[in-house]
N, C-alpha and C positions, 0 to 999 in steps of 0.2 A: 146844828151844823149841817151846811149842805153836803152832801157825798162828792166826791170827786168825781170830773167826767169820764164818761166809761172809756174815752180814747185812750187816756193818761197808762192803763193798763199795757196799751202798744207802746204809744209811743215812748216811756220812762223804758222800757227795757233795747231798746234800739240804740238809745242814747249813750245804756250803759255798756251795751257791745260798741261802741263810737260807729255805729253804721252811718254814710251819707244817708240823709231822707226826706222828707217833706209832705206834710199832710197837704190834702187836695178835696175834692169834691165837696159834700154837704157841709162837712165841719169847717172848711175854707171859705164855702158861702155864707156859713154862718158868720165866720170871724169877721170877714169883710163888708156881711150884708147884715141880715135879721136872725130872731133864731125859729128853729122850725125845729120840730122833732126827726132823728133819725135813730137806725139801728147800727148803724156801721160806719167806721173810718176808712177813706180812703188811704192810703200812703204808700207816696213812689218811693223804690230801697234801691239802693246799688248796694250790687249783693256778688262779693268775690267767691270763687269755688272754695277758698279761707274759711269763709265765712257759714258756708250752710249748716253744717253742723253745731257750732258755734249757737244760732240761730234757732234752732230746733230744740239745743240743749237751754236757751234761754225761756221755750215755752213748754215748761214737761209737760206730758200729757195725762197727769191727775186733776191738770188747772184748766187745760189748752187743750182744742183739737190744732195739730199743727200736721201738714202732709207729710211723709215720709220723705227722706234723703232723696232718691231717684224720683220723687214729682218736681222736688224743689230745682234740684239741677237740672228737671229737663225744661223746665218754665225758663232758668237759667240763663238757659244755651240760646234759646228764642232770639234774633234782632228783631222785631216787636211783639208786643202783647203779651208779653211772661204775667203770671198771673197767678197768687191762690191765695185762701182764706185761711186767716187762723181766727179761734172762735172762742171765748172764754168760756169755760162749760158754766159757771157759776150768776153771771151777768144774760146770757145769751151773746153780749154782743160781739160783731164780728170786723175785723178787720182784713178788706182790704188788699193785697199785696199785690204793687203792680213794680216791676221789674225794670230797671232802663234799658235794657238792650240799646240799641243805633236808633232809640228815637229823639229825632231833634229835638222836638220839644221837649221832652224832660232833660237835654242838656239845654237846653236855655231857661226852667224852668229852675234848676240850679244854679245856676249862674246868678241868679235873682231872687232868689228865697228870701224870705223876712223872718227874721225871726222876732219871737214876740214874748212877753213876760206876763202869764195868765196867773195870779196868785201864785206868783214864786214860783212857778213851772216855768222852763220852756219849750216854747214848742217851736218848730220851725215848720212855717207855710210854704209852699207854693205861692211865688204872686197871682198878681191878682188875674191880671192877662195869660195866663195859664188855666185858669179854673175859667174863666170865661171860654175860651179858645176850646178845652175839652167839653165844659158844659153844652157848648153848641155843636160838637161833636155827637155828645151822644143823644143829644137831640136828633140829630141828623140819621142817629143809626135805629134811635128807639121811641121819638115823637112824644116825649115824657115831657108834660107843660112845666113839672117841678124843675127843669132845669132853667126856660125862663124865666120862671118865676123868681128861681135863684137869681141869676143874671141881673134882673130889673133889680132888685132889693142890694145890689152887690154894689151897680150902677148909682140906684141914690144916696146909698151911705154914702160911698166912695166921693160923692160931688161933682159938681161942673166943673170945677177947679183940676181934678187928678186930669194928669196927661193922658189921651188917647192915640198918641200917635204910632205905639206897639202894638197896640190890642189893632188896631185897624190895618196896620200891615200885615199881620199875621192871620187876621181874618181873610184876607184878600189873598195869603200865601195858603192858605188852607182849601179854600176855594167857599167858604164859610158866608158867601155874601147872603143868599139864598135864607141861613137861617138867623145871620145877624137881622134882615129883615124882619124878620117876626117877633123879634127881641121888640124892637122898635114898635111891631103894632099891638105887640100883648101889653107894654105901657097906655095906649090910650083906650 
């Protein structure tokens, strides 16, 4: 019997606080694209002041490294880029946590979530046009070929057929055009 995937560790306990969420990054390229090895889930949380404790008491730290209260609030308070890890001590692997604060796109990225049915799991994605949109983000900030590479492999799964008329506005709203080109030439 295969082991269950390391995400499942975050994400099953999210679900059972009913936190809004949505996996993103590697593990979203994977669902959408190929797989590839990683160490780590992304996942965007809205996360109430309700909620942090809540949160913290969900990952003890005989299992979890999880930040103390006053990291978690001050990531929080952020309107963007709230941000921190928690880390299974047992797996190594690490999750993750990015925050919505006032950013558009993860309210549009909600707004559009898939969710999806992995062996009686579920998990809720980000779409697809979000994980591209960031992935060329952080291309932009850190020139990491792995996020093309994601992209391309996201892109042929996905088909000729899936609508591009979001993902191309948004690139254009991002100012994204610069490294959607490269998208384009690392396929040939």
């Amino acid at each position: 019997m295969q082991p269950p995937e390391p995400y499942l560790i975050f994400t099953r306990k999210l679900q059972e606080l009913g936190l809004r969420h949505m996996v993103s990054g590697s593990i979203a390229a994977i669902y959408y694209g190929e797989p590839r090895l990683t160490n780590d889930v992304d996942i965007i949380v809205f996360l109430r002041r309700e909620d942090v404790r809540r949160l913290i008491k969900a990952f003890p730290e005989d299992e979890f490294y999880c930040p103390p209260v006053e990291i978690i609030e001050s990531e929080r308070t952020r309107d963007q880029r709230g941000h921190f890890n928690i880390i299974h001590h047992e797996t190594g692997f690490k999750a993750d946590i990015y925050l919505t604060g006032r950013d558009e796109l993860h309210a549009w990225g909600f707004a559009h979530v898939v969710t999806a049915d992995l062996d009686g799991e579920t998990i809720i994605f980000a779409p697809p046009e979000y994980v591209i949109v960031r992935k060329l983000q952080f291309f932009r900030e850190g020139g990491s070929a792995k996020h093309l590479r994601d992209i391309q492999r996201m892109l042929a799964s996905l088909g000729d057929e899936w609508p591009r008329s979001d993902l191309m506005q948004m690139i254009c709203e991002h100012r994204l055009e610069p490294e959607w080109s490269k998208v384009e030439a690392f396929a040939e």
